[in-house]
N, C-alpha and C positions, 0 to 999 in steps of 0.2 A: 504494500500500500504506500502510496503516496504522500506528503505531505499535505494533499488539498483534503484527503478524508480525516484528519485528524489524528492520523498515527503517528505516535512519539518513542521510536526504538531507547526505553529508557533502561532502569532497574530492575531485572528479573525477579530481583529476591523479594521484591515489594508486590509484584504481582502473585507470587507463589505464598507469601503471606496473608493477600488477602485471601484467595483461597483456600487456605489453611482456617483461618479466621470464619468463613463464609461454612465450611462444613462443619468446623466444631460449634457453629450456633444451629445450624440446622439439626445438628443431632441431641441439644440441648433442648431446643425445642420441642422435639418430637417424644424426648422420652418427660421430659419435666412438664410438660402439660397438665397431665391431672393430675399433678400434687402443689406445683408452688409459683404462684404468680412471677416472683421474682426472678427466679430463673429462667422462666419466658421470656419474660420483660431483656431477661440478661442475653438470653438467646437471640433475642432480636435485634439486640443493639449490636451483639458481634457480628452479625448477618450484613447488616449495614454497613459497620465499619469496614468491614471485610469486601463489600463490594464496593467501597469507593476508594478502598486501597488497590482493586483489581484492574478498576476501570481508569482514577485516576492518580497512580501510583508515575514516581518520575524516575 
């Protein structure tokens, strides 16, 4: 890809972190759901995190 689509050949380790990040809230979510808000909650935030580390990681 080109520079006109947005692609920025950056940091690898930052993209492998957010998905690092992205799965271990996904499976935080999935198993802590029927027991404790907070860890949802904490699920969700690393999900997020983790996808804007993936997406816009430099």
């Amino acid at each position: 890809m080109g520079r006109s689509c947005g692609y920025k050949p950056g940091n690898s380790g930052t993209r492998v972190a957010g998905i690092v990040l992205m799965a271990v809230g996904v499976l935080m979510f999935l198993i802590f759901v029927p027991r404790w808000v907070w860890t949802s909650a904490l699920g969700i935030c690393l999900i997020s995190v983790g996808f804007l580390m993936w997406r816009f990681g430099a």
